[in-house]
Every structure is written in structure tokens, then in C-alpha cells.
N, C-alpha and C positions, 0 to 999 in steps of 0.2 A: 309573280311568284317570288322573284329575288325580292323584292321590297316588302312580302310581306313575312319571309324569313328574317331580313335585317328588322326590321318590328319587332317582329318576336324577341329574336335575340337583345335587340337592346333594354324590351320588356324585362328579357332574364337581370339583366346585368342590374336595371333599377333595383328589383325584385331582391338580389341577392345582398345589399346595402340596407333596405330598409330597416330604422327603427327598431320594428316589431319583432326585425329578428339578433338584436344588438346581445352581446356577449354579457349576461348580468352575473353567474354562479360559475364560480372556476372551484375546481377541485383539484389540489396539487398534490403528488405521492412522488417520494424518494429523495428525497429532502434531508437533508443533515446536516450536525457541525454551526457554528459561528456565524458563517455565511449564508444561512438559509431563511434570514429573514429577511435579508438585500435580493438572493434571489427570487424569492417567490415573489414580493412585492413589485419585482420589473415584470416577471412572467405575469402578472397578475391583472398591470395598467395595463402592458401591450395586449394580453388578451381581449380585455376590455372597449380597445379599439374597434376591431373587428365584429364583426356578425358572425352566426354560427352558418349561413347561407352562402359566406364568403371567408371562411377559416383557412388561414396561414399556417403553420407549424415552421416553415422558415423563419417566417416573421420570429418568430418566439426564440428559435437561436439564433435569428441574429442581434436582438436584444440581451441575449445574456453570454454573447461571444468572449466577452472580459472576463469570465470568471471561469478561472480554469478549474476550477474543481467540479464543472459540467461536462459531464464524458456526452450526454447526447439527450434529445426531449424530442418526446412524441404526445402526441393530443389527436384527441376522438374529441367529437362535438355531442351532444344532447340538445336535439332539438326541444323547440326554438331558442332558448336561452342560456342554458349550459356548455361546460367544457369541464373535461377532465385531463392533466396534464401529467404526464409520466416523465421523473425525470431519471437517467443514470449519470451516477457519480463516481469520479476518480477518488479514490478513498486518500490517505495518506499511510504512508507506511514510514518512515523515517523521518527526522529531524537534520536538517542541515545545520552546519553552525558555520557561516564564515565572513570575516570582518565585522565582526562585532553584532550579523545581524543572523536570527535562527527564521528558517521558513520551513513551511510543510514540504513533503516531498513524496509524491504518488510511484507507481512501482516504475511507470515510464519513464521516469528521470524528470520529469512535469512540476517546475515550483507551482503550488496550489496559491495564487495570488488572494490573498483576502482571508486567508485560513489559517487561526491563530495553531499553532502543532502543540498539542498536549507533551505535557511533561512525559507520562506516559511510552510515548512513541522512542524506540532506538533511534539514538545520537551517532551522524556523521559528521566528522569536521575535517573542512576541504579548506586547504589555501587558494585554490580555484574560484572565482566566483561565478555564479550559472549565466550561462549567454543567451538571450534568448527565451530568455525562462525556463532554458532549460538545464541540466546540468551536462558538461559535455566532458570535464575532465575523464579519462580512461581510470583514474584509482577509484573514483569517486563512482562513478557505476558498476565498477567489479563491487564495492560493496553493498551498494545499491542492490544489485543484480543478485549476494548473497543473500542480504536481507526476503528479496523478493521469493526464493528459492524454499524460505524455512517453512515448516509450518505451522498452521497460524496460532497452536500451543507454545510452543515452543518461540515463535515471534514476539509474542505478548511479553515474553520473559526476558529478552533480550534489553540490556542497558544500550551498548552501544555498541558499534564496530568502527574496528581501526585498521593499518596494515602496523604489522611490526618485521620484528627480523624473523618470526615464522611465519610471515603470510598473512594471509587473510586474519584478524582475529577478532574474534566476540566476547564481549565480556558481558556475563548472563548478572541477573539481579540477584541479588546473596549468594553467587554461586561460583562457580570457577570460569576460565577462559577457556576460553575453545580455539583450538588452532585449526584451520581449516589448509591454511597453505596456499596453494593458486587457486585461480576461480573455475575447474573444471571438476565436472561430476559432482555438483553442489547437491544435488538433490540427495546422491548416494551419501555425503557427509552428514546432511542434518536426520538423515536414517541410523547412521553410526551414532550419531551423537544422542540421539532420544533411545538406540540400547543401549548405550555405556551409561548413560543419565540413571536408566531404569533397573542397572544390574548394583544388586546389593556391594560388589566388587570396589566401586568406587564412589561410593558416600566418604565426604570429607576431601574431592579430591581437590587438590590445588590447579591445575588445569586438564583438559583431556585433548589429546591429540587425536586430529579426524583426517592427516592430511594423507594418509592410506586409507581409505575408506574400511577396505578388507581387513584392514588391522587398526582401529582404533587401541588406545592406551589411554591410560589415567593415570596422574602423577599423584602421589599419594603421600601421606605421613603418618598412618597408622601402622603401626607394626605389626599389629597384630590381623588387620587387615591384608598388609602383605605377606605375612607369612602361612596365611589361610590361601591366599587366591597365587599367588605364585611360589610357593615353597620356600622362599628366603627371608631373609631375618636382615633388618637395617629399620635408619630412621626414615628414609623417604625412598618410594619406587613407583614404579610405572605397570601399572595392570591393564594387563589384557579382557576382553570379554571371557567370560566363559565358552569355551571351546575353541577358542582362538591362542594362538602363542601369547607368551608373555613372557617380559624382558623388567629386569631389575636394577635398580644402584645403591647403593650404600650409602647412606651418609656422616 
């Protein structure tokens, strides 16, 4: 009986090797970016190895373990000849700039190795360089961490961020700075910042302060602007949302 179970089995194990059942049609979905003709082409040969009778999906990340911009891959077989291969990807959300060299940078703090960063993408620039591949400086993931926070209308619009002497700040594409301040209750700032964006109050403003959430302001130089939305008269001030305080200066 034992021997003709080890038969068997080793019958299986020929079986599951053979030829007939060799990996010919790979179908690859999730794929993106610069890098997804190097990735697919390894997912592709290494599938290729195998039989659909003897399918790995290790196999296939551990072939494409070098490329960080592979969050994870799964694969289903189609017998006898097929494979369809699922992959997810760490996207890029930022631009790193530091020593002369720019890399992509995923929300994780994850340099995207092989992944040219679109002009596009918000600019960080860190005296720090990433250890590891990763980034570890603490300034450098508070921005990070803002970036990751906005959303993704509002992301798209963003140039870069910096720290200055108000904090966290953003400087939007044709548009004004945004002072955010420390990195706490982000979420609640980029909520202040798309309604002071969107209130008639503060078109033209030169920056807008988010680092009260409950009281956002807009710095402004239309007079007549200011004198509509907070009752005083000067060349530059600082507006409130509507229904919210608002405070002024002269200039």
C-alpha cells in the first residue's frame, strides 16, 4: 500500500512538470509608469518557467523584489496554458530633491527605485539622504506625511512643500502658500484650505493660514475685497471664512 501511494505521488509530481502543461499566455493587469516594461518582462520569463500544474506566485515576487514600486502580485492559472497576473503598486506621490539627485517617493516614505518622478509630482528637498531606501529624516516625513494627508484634487495642484518660519508650508501652482503650521490635524487643514480656496473671500489671496484649522485666514490685497468681507479699509488683510472671525492690517 505504502509503495503504491509513493507511486502515485511521485506520478503527481512528474505530472505536475510536464511540457503539456508549460506556462505559454501570461496576462498582466496593474501595471504602470516607466518601469512597467522591466516589470512585466521578468513577471513574464519567470512565469514562463513554470507549469500552470506546478504555479508559484512566490516565485514571481521573488523575481521582482528589486522593484519598489511593487506593493504585491497575485496570479490565478488558466488551465493548461495560461496565467493571469495581478499586480499592486506603490504609486508616487512626491519628488525628492537631495544632492543633486531627484527620486520618486511613495506615500510610505519608499524611494520608488527605477521610477523616473514626473515633473508633475510636489517637490520635497531634504539635506538628509534616504537610508535604506527609505526616507528617515523626521522633517522630511512630516512633509511627506502632509503631502499624503491632502486630497487628491487638491495634491495634484500642489508645487512643493517646505518648512519655513510658519511651519509646515505649501506653495500651490499659480496660487498662494498655505501655512499649515505643525503636522497635527492635517486632515482638518486641507478641509480649511479647499473652503477658504473655494470662498469668493479670498481670490487673489497672497497666502492662507490653516494652522487653526477652526479659523483659517487669507492674506489678501484687494481692498475692496477687504472691505466687503471684513469691514475695513487698507492695502493688505487677512480674511476670515465667512462665518468665522476675521482680523485685519493696514498697510
Amino acid at each position: 500500500m505504502l509503495a503504491a501511494l509513493a507511486s502515485y505521488g511521485l506520478w503527481l509530481a512528474v505530472l505536475r512538470t510536464l511540457p503539456l502543461f508549460e506556462v505559454q499566455n501570461v496576462t498582466i493587469s496593474g501595471l504602470s509608469g516607466n518601469s512597467a516594461p522591466q516589470i512585466a518582462s521578468t513577471l513574464t520569463l519567470t512565469a514562463r518557467e513554470m507549469t500552470t500544474t506546478d504555479f508559484s506566485a512566490e516565485r514571481l515576487r521573488e523575481a521582482v523584489a528589486s522593484y519598489s514600486a511593487v506593493a504585491g502580485v497575485r496570479a490565478a492559472t488558466e488551465f493548461p496554458h495560461g496565467v493571469r497576473i495581478a499586480v499592486t503598486e506603490r504609486h508616487a506621490i512626491a519628488r525628492l530633491a537631495y544632492g543633486g539627485v531627484t527620486v520618486a517617493l511613495a506615500a510610505d516614505g519608499r524611494v520608488l527605485a527605477g521610477l523616473v518622478p514626473a515633473h508633475s509630482l510636489p517637490l520635497i528637498r531634504s539635506a538628509v539622504p534616504p537610508l535604506g531606501g527609505r526616507i528617515t529624516d523626521p522633517l522630511t516625513r512630516a512633509e511627506l506625511a502632509l503631502l499624503d494627508a491632502a486630497p487628491f484634487p487638491l495634491r495634484s495642484h500642489v508645487f512643493a512643500v517646505r518648512s519655513s518660519s510658519e511651519g509646515l508650508t505649501v506653495r500651490l501652482r499659480g496660487g498662494p502658500l498655505v501655512y499649515f503650521g505643525d503636522a497635527l490635524m492635517l486632515h482638518a487643514k486641507w478641509d480649511a484650505t479647499a473652503a477658504v480656496l473655494a470662498s469668493p473671500t479670498s481670490r487673489g489671496a497672497r497666502y492662507i493660514d490653516v494652522s487653526l484649522p477652526s479659523r483659517p485666514a487669507a492674506a489678501v490685497d484687494d481692498q475692496a475685497t477687504i472691505a466687503a468681507s471684513s469691514g475695513t479699509t487698507g492695502a493688505t488683510g487677512t480674511v476670515g471664512l465667512p462665518g468665522m472671525p476675521s482680523s485685519s492690517t493696514s498697510g
